[in-house]
C-alpha positions in Angstrom: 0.0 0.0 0.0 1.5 3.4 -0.7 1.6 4.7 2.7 4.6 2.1 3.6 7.6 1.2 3.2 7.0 -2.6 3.2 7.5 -4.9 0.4 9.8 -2.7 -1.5 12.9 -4.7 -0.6 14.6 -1.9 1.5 13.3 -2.2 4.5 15.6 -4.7 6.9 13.4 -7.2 8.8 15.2 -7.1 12.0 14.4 -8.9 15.4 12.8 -6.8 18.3 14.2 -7.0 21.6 11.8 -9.9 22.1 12.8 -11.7 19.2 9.7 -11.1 16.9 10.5 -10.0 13.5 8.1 -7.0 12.4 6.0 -6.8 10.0 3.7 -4.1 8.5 0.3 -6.1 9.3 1.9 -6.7 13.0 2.3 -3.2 13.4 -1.0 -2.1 12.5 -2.8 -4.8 14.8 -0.7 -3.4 17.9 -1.4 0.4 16.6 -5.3 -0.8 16.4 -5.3 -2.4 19.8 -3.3 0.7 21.3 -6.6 3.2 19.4 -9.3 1.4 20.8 -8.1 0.7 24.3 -10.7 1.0 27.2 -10.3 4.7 28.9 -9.3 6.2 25.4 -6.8 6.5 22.3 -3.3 5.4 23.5 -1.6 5.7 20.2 2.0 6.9 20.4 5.2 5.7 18.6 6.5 5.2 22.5 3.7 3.2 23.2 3.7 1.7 19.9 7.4 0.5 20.4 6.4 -0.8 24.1 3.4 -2.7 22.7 5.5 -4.5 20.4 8.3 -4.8 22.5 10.4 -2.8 20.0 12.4 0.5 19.5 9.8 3.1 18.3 12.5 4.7 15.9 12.1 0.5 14.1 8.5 2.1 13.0 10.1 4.1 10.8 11.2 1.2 8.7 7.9 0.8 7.7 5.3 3.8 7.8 6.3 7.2 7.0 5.3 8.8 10.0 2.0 8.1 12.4 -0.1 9.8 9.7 0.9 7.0 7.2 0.3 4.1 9.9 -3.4 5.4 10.6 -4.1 5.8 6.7 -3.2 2.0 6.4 -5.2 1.1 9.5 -8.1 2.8 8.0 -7.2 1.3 4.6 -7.2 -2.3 6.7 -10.6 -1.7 7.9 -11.9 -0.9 4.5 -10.4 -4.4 3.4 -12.6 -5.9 6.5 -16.1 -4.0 5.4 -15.4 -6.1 2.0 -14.5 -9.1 3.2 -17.3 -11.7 2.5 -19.0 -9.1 0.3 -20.1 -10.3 -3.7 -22.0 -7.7 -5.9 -25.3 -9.8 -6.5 -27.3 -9.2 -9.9 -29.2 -6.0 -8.7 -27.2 -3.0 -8.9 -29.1 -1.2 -6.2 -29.3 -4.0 -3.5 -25.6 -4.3 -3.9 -25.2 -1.0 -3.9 -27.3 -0.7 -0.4 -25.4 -3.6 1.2 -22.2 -2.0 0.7 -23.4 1.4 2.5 -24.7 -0.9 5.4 -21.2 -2.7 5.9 -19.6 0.7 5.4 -21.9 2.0 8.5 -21.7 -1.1 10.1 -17.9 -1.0 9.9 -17.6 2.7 11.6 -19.9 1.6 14.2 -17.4 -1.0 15.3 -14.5 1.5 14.7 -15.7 4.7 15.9 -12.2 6.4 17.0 -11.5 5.6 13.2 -14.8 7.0 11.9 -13.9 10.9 11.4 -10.6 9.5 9.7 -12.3 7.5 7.7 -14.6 10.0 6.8 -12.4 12.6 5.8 -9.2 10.9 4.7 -8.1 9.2 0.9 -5.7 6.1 1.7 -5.4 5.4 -1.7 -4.6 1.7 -0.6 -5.7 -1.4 -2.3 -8.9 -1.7 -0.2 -10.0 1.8 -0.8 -9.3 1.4 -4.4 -11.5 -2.2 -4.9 -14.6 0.1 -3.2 -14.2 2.3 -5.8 -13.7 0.2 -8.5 -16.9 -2.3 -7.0 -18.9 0.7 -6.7 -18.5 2.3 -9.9 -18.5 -0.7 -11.8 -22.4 -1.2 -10.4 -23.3 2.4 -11.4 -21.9 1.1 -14.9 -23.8 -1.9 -15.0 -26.6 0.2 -14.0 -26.5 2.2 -17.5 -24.4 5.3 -16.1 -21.8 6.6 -18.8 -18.5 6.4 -17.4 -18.3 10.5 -16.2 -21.8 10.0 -14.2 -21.1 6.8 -12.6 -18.1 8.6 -10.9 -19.8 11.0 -10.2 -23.0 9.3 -8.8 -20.2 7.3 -6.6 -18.3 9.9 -5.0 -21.6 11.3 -3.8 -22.5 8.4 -2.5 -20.1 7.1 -1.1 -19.1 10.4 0.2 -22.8 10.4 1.5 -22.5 7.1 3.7 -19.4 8.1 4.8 -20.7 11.1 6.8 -23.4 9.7 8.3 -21.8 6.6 9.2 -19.3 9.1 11.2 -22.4 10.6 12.4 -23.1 7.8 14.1 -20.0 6.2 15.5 -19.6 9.6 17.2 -18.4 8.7 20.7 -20.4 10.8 23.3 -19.3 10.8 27.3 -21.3 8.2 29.0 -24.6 8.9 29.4 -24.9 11.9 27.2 -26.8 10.8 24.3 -29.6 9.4 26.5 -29.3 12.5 28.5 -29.7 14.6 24.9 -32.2 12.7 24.4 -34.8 12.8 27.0 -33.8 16.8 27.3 -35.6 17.2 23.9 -38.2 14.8 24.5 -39.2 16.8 27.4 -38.6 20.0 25.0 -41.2 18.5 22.0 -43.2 17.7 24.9 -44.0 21.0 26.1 -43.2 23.9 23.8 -46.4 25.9 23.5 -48.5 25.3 20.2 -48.7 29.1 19.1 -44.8 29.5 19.4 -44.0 26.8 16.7 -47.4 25.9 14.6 -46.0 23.2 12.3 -44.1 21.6 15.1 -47.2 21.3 17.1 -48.4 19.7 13.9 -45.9 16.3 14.5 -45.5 16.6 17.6 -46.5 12.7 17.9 -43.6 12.4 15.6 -40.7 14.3 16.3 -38.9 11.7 18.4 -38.1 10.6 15.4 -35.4 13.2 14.9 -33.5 11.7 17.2 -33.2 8.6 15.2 -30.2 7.7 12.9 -30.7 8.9 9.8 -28.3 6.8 7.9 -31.7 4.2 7.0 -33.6 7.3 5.7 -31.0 8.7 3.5 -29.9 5.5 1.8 -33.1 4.6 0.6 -33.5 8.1 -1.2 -29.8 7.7 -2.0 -30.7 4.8 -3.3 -34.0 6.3 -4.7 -32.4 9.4 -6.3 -30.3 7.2 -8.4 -32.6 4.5 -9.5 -34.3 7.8 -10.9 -31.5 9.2 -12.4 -30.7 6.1 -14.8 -30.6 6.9 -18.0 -34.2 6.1 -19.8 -32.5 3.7 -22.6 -31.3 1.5 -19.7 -34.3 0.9 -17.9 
C-alpha cells in the first residue's frame, strides 16, 4: 500500500528486543489495539514501540510517520467492510449492502470513523470500493463520467453519516440529549412553533439515525436518475 515502506525490498526485517521480527500487518494490529483501548486512544510511537516490545525509531522502517500508519489502518478496515462481500445481480441492492457494511464498519470502529470520513488512503482496499462501486453504477447504465460522479456522492454520502453515528459521546450523554428534547417536543407551546405542534406525535423521530432514511432516497435518487435507454 502506498503509505509504507513494506514490500519494497529496502526495509531490513530485524528482530525486536523480544525476538519477533516485524512486520507491516503486525504493526497495524498493535497500533489498532493501542486506538481502541478501554479509557481512550493510546496511540504513540512510544507506546507503539512498548506494545510490540520494539524501538519506536524501528517504526520508521515501515510507515512514513504516524499519519501514514493510521491511513493504512483505515485502509485495513476498509479491506474488512469487503471481506465476504459479492456484488449480487441487482445493482441497487448491492449498492445498499455496501453502504450498510460501510456504516456497520464505523460503528465498530468509531475512533476511526472521522478519519475515515475525511481521509483518501489510496490503498488497495480503498481502491477495490471504488472500482466495485463504480463498476455497479456502470452496470446500472451510467456513462463512465456520471457513474463517478454518482459514486463519490454516494459514497461520500454514507461516509458522513456513518461518522455521524459512530460519534463517541461521554457516557450517558446521548440518552441525556435525548430525554432533554423529548421533554422540549413535549411542552413547547403550540402558538410559538405551529408546524411543530403539527408532529409533535412524531418528532422523536429526529432523534433517530438517519443513515436508514438517507440510503433509501440515496438509493431512490439514483434508481431515478438512470438513463431512460437503460431501464
Amino acid at each position: 500500500m502506498a503509505t509504507t515502506r513494506a514490500g519494497s525490498g529496502r526495509v531490513r526485517r530485524r528482530p525486536t528486543r523480544s525476538g519477533v521480527i516485524l512486520e507491516p500487518e503486525m504493526i497495524i494490529d498493535a497500533a489498532l489495539r493501542l486506538i481502541e483501548a478501554p479509557g481512550g486512544n493510546a496511540l504513540t510511537v512510544r507506546r507503539l514501540g512498548v506494545e510490540l516490545g520494539a524501538d519506536p525509531s524501528a517504526i520508521y522502517r515501515y510507515f512514513r510517520d504516524l499519519d501514514a500508519l493510521l491511513i493504512a489502518i483505515a485502509d485495513r478496515l476498509i479491506g474488512e467492510t469487503l471481506a465476504g462481500f459479492v456484488p449480487g445481480p441487482d445493482w441497487a441492492d448491492s449498492l445498499r449492502d455496501m453502504a450498510r457494511r460501510v456504516h456497520d464498519s464505523m460503528l465498530r470502529h468509531p475512533r476511526l470513523a472521522q478519519l475515515r470520513a475525511i481521509r483518501f488512503t489510496a490503498g488497495p482496499n480503498e481502491l477495490r470500493v471504488d472500482d466495485i462501486g463504480i463498476g455497479l453504477l456502470l452496470s446500472a447504465g451510467f456513462s463512465a463520467p456520471d457513474a463517478v460522479r454518482h459514486f463519490g456522492d454516494f459514497i461520500d454520502a454514507v461516509l458522513a453519516l456513518a461518522a455521524m453515528d459512530a460519534a463517541e459521546l461521554a457516557p450517558g450523554q446521548e440518552e441525556a440529549d435525548k430525554r432533554a428534547l423529548a421533554k422540549v417536543y413535549a411542552t413547547f407551546p403550540d402558538e410559538d412553533y405551529p408546524h411543530l405542534a403539527a408532529v409533535r406525535p412524531h418528532l422523536r423521530q429526529i432523534t433517530a439515525s438517519p443513515f436508514p432514511g438517507v440510503l433509501d432516497k440515496l438509493i431512490a435518487a439514483l434508481s431515478e436518475a438512470v438513463p431512460r435507454s437503460s431501464h
